[in-house]
Gaussian input, Z-matrix of N, CA and C with variables (Angstrom, degrees):
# hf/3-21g

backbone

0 1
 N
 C     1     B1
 C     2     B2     1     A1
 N     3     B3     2     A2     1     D1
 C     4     B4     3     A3     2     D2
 C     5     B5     4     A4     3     D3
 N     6     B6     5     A5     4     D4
 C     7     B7     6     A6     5     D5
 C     8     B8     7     A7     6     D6
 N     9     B9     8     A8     7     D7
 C    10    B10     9     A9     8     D8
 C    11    B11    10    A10     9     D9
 N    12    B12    11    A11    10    D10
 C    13    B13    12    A12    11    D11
 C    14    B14    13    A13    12    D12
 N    15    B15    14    A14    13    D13
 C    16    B16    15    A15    14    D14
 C    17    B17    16    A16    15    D15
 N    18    B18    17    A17    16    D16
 C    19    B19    18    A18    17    D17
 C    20    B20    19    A19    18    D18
 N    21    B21    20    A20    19    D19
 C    22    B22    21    A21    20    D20
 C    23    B23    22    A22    21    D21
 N    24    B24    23    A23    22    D22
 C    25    B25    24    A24    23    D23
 C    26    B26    25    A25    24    D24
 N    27    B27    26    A26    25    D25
 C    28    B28    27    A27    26    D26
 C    29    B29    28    A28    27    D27
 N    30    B30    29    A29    28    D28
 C    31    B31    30    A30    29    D29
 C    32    B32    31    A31    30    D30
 N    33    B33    32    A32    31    D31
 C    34    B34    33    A33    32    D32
 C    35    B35    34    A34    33    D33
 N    36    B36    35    A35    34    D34
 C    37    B37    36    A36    35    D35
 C    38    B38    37    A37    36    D36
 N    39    B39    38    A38    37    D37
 C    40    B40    39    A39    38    D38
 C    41    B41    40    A40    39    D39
 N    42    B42    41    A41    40    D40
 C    43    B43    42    A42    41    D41
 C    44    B44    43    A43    42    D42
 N    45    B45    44    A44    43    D43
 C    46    B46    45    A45    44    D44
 C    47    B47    46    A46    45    D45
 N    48    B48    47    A47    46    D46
 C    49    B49    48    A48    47    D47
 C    50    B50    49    A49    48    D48
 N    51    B51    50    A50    49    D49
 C    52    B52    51    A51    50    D50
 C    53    B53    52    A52    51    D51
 N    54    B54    53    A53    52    D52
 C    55    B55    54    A54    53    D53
 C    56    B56    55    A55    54    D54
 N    57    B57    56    A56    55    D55
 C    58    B58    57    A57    56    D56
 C    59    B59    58    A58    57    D57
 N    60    B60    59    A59    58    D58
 C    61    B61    60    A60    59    D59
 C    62    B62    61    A61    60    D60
 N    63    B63    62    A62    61    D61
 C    64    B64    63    A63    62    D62
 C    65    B65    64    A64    63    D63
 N    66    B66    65    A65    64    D64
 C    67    B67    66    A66    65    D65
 C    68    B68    67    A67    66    D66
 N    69    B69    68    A68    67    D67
 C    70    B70    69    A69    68    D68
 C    71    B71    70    A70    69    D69
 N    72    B72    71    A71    70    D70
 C    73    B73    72    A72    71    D71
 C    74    B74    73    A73    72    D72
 N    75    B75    74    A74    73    D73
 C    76    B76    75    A75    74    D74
 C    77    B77    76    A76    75    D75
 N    78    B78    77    A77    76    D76
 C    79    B79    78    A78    77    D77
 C    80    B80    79    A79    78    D78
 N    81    B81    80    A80    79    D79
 C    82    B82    81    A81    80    D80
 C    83    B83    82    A82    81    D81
 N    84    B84    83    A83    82    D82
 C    85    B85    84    A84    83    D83
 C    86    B86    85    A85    84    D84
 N    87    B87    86    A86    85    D85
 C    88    B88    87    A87    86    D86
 C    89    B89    88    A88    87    D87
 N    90    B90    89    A89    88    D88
 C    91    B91    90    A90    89    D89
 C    92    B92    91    A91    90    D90
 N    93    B93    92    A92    91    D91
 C    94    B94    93    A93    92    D92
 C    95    B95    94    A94    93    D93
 N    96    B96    95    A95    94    D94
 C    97    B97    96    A96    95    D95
 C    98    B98    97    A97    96    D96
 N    99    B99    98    A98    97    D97
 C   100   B100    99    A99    98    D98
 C   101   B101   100   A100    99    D99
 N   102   B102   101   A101   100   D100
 C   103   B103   102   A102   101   D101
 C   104   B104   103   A103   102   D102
 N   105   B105   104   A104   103   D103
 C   106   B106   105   A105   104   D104
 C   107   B107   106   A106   105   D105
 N   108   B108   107   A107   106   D106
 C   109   B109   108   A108   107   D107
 C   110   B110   109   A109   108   D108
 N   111   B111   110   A110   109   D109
 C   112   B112   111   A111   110   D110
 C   113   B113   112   A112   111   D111
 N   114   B114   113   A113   112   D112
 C   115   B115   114   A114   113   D113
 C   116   B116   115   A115   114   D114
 N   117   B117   116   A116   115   D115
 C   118   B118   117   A117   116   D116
 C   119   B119   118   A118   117   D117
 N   120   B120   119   A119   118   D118
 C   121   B121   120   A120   119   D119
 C   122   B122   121   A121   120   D120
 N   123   B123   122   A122   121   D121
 C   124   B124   123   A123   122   D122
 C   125   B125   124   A124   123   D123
 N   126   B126   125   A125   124   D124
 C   127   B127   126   A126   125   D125
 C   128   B128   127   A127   126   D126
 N   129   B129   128   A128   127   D127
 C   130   B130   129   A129   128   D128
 C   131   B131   130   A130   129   D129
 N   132   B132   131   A131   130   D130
 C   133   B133   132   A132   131   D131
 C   134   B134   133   A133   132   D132
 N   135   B135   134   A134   133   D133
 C   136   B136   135   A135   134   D134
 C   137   B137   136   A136   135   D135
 N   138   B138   137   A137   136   D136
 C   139   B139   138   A138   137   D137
 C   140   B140   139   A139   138   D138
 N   141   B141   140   A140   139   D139
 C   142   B142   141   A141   140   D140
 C   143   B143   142   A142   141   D141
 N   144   B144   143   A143   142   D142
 C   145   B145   144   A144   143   D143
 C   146   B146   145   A145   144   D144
 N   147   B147   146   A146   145   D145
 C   148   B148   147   A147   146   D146
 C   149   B149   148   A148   147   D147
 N   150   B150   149   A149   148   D148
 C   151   B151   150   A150   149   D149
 C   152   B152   151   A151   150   D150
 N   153   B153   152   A152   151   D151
 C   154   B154   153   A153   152   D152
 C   155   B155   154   A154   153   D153
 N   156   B156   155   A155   154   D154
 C   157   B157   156   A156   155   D155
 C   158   B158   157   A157   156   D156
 N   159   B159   158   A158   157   D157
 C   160   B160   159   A159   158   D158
 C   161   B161   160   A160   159   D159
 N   162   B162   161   A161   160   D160
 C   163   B163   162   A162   161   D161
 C   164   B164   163   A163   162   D162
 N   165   B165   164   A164   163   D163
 C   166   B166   165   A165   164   D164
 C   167   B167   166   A166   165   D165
 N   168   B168   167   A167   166   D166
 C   169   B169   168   A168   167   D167
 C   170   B170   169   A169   168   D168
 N   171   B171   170   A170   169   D169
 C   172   B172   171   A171   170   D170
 C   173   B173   172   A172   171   D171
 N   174   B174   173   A173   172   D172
 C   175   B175   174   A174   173   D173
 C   176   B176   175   A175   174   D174
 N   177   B177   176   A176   175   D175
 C   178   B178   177   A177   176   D176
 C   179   B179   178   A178   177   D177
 N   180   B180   179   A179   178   D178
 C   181   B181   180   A180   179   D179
 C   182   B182   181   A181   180   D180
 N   183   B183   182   A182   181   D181
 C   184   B184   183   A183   182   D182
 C   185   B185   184   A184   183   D183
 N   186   B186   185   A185   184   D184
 C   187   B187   186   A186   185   D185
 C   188   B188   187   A187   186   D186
 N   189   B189   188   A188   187   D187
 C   190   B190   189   A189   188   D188
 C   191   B191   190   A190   189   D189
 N   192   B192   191   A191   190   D190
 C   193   B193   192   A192   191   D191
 C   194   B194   193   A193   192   D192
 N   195   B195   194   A194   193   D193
 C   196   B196   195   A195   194   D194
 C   197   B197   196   A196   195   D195
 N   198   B198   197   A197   196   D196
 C   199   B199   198   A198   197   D197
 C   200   B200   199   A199   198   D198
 N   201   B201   200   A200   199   D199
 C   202   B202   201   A201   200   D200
 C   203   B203   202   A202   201   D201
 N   204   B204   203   A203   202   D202
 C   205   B205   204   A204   203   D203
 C   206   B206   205   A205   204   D204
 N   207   B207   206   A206   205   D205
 C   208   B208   207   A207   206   D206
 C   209   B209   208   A208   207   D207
 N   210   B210   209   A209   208   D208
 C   211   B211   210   A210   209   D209
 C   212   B212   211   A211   210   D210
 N   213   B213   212   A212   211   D211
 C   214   B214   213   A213   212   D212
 C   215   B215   214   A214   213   D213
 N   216   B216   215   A215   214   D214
 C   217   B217   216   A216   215   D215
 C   218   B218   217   A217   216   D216
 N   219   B219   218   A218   217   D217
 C   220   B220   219   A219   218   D218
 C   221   B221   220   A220   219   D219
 N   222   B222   221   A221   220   D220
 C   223   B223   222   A222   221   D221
 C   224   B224   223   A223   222   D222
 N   225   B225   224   A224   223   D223
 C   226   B226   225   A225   224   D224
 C   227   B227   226   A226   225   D225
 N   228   B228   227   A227   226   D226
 C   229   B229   228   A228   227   D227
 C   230   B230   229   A229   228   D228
 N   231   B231   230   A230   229   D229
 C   232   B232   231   A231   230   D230
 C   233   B233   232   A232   231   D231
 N   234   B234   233   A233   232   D232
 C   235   B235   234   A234   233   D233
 C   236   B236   235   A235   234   D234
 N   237   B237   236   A236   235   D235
 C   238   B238   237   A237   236   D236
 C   239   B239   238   A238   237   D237
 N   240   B240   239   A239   238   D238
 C   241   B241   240   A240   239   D239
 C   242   B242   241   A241   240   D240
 N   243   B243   242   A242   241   D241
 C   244   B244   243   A243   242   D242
 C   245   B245   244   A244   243   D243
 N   246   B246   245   A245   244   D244
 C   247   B247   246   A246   245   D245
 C   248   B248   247   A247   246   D246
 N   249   B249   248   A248   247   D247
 C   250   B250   249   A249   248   D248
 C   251   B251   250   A250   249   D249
 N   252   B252   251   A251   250   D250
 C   253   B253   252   A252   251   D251
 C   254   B254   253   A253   252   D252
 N   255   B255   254   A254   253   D253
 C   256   B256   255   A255   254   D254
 C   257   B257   256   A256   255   D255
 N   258   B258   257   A257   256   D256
 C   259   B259   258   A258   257   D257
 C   260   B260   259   A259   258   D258
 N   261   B261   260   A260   259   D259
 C   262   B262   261   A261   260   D260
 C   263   B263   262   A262   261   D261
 N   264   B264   263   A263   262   D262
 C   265   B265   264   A264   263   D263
 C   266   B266   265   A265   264   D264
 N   267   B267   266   A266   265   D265
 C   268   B268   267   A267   266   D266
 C   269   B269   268   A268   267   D267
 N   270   B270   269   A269   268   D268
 C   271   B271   270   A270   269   D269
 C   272   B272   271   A271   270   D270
 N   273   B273   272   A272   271   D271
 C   274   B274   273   A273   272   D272
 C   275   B275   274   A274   273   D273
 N   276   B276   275   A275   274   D274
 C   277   B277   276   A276   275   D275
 C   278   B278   277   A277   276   D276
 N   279   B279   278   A278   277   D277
 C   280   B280   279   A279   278   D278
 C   281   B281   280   A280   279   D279
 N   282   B282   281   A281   280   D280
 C   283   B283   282   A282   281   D281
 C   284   B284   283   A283   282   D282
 N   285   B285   284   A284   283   D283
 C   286   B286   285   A285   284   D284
 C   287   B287   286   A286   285   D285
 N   288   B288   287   A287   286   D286
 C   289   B289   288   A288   287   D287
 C   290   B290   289   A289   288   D288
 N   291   B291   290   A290   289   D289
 C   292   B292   291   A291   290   D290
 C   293   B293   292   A292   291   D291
 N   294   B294   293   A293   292   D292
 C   295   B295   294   A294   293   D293
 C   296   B296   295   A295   294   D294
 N   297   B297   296   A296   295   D295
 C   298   B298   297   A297   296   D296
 C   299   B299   298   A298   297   D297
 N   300   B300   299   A299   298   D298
 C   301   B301   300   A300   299   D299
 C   302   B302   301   A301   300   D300
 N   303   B303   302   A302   301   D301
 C   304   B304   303   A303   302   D302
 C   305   B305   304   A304   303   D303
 N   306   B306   305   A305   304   D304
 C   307   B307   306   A306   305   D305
 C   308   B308   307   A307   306   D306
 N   309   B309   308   A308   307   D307
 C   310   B310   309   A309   308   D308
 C   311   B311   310   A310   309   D309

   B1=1.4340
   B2=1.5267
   B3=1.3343
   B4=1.6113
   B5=1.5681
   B6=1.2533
   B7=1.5770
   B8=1.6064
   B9=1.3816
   B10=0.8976
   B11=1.7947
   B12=1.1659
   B13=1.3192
   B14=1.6647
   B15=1.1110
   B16=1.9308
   B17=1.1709
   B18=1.1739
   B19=1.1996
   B20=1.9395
   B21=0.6974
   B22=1.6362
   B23=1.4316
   B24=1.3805
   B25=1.8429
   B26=1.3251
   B27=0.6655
   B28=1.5508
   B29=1.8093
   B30=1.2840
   B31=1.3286
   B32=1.8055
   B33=1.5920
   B34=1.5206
   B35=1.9760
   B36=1.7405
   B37=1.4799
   B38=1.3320
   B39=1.0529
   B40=1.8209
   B41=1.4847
   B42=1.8794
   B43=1.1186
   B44=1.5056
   B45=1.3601
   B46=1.8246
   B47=1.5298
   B48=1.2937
   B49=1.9189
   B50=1.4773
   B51=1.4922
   B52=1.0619
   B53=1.6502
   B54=1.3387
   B55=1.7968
   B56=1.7427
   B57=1.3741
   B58=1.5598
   B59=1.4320
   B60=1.4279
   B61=1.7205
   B62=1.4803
   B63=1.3607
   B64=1.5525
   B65=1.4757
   B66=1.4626
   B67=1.7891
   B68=1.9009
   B69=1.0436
   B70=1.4253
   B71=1.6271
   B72=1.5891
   B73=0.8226
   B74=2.1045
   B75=1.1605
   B76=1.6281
   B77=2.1614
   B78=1.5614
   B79=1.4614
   B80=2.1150
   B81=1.4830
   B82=1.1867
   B83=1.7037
   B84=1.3276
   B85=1.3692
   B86=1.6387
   B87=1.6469
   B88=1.4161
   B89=1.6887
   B90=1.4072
   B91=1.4206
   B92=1.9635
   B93=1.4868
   B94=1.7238
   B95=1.0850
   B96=1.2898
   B97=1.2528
   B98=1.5893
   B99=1.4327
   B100=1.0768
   B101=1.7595
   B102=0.9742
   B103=1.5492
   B104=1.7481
   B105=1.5702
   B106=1.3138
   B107=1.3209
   B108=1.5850
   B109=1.0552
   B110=1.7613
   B111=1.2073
   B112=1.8191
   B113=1.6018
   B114=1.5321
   B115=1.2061
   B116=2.0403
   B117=1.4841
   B118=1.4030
   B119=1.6960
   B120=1.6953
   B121=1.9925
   B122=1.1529
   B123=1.2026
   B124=1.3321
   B125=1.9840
   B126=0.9927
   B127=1.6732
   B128=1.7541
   B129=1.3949
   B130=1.5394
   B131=1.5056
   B132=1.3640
   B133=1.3261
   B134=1.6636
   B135=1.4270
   B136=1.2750
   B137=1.3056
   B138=1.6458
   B139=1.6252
   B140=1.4837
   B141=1.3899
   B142=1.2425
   B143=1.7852
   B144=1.3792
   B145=1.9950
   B146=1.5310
   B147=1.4240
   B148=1.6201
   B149=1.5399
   B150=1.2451
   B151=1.9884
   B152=1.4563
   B153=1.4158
   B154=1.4032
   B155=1.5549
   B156=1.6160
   B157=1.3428
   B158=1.6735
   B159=1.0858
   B160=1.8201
   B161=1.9903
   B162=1.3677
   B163=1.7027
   B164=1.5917
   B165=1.6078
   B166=1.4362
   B167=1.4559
   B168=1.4468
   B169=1.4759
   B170=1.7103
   B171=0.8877
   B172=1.5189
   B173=1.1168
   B174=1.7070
   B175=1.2929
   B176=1.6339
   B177=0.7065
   B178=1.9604
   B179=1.5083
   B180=1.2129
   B181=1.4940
   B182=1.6976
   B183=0.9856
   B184=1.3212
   B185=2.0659
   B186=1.4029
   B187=1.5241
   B188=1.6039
   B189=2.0705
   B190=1.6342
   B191=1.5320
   B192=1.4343
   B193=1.2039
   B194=1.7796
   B195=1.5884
   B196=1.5413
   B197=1.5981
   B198=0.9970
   B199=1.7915
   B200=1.8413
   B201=1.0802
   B202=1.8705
   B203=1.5197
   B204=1.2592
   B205=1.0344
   B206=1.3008
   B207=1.4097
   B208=1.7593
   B209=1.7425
   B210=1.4800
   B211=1.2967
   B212=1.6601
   B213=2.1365
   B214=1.6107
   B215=1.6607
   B216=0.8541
   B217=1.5358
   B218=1.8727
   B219=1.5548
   B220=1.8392
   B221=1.2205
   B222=1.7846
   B223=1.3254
   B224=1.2140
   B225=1.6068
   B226=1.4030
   B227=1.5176
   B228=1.6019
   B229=1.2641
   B230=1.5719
   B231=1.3470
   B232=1.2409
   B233=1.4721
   B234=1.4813
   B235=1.5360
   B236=1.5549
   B237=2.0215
   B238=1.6557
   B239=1.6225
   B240=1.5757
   B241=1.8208
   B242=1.4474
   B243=1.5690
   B244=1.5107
   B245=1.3762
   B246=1.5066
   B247=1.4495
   B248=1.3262
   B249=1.5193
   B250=1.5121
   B251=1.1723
   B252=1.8413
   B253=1.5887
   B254=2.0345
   B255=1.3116
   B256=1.4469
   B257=1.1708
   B258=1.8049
   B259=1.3070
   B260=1.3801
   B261=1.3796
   B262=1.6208
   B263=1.4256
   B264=1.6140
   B265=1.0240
   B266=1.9854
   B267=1.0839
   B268=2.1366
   B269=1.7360
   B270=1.2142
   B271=1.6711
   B272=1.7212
   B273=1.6051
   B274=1.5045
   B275=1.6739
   B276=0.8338
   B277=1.5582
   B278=1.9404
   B279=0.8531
   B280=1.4252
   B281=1.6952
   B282=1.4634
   B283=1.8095
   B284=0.9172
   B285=1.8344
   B286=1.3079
   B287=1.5981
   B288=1.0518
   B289=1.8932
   B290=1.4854
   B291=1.5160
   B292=1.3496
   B293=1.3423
   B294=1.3495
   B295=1.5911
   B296=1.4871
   B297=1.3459
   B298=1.7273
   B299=2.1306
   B300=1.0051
   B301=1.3893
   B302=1.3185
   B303=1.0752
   B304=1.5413
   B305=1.6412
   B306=1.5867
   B307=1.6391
   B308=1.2103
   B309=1.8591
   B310=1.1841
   B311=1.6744
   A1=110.16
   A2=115.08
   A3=108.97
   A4=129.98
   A5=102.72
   A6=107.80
   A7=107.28
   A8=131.30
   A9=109.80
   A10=121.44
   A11=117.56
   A12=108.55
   A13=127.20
   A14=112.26
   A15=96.01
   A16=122.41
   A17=126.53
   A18=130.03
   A19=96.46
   A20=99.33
   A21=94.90
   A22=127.65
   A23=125.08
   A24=116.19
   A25=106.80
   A26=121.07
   A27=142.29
   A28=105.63
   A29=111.78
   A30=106.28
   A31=121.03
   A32=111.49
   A33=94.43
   A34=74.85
   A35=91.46
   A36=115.57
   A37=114.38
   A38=101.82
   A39=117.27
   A40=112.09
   A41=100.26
   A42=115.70
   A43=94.88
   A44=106.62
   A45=104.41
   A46=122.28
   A47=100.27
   A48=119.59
   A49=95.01
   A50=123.74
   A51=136.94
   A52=126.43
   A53=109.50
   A54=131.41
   A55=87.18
   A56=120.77
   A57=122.80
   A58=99.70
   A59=125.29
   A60=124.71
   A61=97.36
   A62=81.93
   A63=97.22
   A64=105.04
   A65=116.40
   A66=105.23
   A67=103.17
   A68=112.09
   A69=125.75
   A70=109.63
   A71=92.25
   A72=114.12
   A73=110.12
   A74=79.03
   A75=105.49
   A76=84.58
   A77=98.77
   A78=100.02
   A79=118.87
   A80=101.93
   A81=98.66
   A82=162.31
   A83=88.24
   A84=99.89
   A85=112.19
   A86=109.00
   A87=140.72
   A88=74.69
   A89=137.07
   A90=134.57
   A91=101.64
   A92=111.68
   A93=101.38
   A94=94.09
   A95=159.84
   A96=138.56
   A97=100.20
   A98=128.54
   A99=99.62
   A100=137.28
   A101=92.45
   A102=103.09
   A103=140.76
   A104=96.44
   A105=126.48
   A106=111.81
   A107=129.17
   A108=130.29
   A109=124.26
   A110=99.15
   A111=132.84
   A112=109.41
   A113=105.59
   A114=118.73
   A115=103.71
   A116=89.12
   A117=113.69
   A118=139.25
   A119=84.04
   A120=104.09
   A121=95.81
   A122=154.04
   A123=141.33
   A124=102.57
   A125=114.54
   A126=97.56
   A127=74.53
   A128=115.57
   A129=134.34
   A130=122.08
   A131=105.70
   A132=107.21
   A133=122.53
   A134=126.83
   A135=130.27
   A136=123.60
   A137=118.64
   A138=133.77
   A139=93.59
   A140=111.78
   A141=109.54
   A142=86.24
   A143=96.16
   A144=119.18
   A145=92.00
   A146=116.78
   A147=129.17
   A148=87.31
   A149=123.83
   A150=107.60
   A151=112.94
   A152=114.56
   A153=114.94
   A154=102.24
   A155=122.93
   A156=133.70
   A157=94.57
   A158=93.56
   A159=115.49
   A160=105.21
   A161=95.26
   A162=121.56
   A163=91.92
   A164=109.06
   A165=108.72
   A166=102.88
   A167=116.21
   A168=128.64
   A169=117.75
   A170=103.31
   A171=120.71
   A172=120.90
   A173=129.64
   A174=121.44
   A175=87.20
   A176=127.72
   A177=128.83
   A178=108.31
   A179=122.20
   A180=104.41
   A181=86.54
   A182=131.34
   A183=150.22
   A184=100.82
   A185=120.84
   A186=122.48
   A187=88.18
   A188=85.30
   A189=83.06
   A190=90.44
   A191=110.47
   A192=98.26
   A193=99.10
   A194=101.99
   A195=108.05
   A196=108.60
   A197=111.07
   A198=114.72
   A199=117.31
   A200=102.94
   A201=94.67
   A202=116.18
   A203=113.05
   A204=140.49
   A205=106.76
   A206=118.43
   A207=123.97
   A208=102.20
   A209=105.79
   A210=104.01
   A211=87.37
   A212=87.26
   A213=97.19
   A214=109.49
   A215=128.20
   A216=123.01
   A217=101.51
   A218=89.30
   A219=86.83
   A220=105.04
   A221=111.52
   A222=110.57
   A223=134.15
   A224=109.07
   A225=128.90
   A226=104.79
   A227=118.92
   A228=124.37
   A229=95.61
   A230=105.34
   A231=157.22
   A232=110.90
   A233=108.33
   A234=120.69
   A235=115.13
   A236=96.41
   A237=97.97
   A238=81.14
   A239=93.18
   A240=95.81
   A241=127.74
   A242=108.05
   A243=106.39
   A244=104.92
   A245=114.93
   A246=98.20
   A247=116.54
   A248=119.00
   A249=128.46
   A250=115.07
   A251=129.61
   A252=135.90
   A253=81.37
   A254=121.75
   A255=121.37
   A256=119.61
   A257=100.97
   A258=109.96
   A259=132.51
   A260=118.55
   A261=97.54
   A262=97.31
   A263=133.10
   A264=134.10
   A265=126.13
   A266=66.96
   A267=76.67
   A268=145.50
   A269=117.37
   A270=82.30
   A271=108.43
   A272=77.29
   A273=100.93
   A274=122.69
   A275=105.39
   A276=125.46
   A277=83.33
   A278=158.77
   A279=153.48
   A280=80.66
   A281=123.58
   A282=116.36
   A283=87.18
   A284=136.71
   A285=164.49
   A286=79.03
   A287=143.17
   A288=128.33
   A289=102.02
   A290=122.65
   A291=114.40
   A292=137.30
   A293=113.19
   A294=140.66
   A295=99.94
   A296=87.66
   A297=103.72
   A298=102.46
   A299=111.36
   A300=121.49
   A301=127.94
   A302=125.87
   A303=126.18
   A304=123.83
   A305=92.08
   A306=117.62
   A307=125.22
   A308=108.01
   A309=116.85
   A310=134.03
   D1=-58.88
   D2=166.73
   D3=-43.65
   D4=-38.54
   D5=172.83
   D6=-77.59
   D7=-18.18
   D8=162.78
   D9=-94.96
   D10=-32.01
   D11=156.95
   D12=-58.19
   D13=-28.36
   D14=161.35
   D15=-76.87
   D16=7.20
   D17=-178.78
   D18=-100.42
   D19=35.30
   D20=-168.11
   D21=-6.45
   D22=70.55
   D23=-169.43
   D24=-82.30
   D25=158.69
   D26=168.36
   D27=-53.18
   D28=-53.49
   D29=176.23
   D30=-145.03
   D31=134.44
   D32=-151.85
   D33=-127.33
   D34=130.32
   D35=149.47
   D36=-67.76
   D37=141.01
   D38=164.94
   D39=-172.33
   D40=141.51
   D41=-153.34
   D42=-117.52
   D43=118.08
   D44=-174.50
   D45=24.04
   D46=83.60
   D47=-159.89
   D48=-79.59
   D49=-45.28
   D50=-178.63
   D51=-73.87
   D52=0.33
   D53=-151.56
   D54=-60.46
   D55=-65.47
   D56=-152.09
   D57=-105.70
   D58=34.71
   D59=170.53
   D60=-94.40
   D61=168.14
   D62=170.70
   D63=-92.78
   D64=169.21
   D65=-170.54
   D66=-62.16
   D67=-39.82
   D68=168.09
   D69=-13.25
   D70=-86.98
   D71=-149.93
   D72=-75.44
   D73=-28.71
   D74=-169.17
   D75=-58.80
   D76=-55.63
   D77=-173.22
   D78=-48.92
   D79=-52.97
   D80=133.18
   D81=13.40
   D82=-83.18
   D83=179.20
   D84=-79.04
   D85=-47.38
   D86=-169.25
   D87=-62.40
   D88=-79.11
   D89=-153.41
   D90=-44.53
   D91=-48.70
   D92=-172.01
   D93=-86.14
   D94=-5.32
   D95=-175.49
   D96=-97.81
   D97=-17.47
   D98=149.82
   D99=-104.50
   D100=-10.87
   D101=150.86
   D102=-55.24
   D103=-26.39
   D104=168.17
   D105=-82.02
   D106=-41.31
   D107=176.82
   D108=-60.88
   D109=-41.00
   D110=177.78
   D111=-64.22
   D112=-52.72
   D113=-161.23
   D114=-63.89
   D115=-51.28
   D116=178.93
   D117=-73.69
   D118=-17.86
   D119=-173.45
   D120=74.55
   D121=84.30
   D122=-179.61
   D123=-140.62
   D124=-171.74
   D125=-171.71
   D126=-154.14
   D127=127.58
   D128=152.07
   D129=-116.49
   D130=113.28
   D131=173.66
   D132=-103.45
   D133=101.37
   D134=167.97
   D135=-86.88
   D136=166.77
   D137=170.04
   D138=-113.28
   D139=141.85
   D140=-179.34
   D141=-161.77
   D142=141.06
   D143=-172.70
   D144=-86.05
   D145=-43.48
   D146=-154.77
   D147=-62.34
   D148=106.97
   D149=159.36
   D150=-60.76
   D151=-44.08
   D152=-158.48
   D153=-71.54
   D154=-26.67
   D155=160.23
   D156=-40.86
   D157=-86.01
   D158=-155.96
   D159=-33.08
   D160=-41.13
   D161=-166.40
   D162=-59.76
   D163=-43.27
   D164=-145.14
   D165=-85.33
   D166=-33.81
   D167=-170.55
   D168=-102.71
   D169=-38.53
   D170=170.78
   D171=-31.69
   D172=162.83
   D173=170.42
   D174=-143.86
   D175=-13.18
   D176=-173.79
   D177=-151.11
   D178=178.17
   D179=172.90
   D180=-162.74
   D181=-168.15
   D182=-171.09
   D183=-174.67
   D184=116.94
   D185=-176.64
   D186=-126.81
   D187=140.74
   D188=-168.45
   D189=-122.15
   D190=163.30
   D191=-173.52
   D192=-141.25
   D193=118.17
   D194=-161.23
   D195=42.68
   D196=76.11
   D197=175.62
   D198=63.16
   D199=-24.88
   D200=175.47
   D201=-118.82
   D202=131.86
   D203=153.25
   D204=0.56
   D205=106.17
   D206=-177.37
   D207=-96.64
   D208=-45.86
   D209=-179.14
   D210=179.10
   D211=163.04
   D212=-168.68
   D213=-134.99
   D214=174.91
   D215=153.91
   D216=127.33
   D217=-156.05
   D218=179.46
   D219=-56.11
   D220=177.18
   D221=177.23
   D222=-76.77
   D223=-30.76
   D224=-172.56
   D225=-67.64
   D226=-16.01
   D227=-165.84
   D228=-69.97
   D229=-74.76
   D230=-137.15
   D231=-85.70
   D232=-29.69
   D233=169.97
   D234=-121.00
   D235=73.99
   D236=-169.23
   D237=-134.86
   D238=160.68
   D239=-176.29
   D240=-45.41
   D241=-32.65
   D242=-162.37
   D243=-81.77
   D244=-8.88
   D245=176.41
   D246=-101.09
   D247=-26.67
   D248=173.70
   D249=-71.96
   D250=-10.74
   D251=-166.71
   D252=-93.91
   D253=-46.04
   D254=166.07
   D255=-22.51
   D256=-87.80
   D257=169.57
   D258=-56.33
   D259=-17.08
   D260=-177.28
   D261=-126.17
   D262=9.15
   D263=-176.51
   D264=44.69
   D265=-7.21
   D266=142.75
   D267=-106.58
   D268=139.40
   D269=-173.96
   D270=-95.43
   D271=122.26
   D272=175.69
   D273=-41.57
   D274=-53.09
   D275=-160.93
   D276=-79.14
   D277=-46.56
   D278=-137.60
   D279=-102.13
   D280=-42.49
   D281=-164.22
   D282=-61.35
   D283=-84.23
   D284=-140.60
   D285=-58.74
   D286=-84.38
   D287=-149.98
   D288=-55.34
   D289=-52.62
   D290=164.16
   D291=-38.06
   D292=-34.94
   D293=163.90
   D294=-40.10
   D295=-73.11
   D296=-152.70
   D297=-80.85
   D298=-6.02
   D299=143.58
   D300=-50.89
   D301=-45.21
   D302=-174.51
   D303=-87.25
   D304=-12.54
   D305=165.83
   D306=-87.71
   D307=32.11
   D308=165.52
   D309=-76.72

């Protein structure tokens, strides 16, 4: 990542940057990389599995579903139940409250 951030590009791929962090650290990284992006004008485009990642850092998203294009745009659009209960044929929003239930 450093060798690619001194190199300053205009636009940097990355493929689940955050995959093997700890939540810590993962939070972290996601915080300067977009701060770095802002600070600099720079445009980063990632894939990320984590929604609540994607939700948290994101500014647009694109969700694909088996290879095509499910839906695109900001995130808040784009990462709402009726389209993620589509794509993953679960309802999202009912897992995630259950989730965050047990973290009582």
């Amino acid at each position: 990542m450093a060798r690619t951030l001194a190199q300053t590009p205009d636009l940097i791929l990355l493929d689940e940057p955050a995959n093997h962090l700890d939540l810590k650290h993962q939070i972290e990284l996601l915080n300067f990389l977009k701060t770095w992006v802002k600070e600099n004008n720079k445009t980063l485009i990632s894939v990320f599995h984590d929604l609540n990642l994607a939700r948290q850092f994101g500014d647009t998203a694109i969700v694909l579903n088996n290879g095509t294009i499910a839906a695109s745009g900001k995130i808040d659009e784009v990462l709402n139940g009726e389209i993620l209960n589509g794509v993953y044929g679960i309802d999202i929003r009912a897992f995630l409250r259950e989730s965050l239930e047990r973290w009582k």
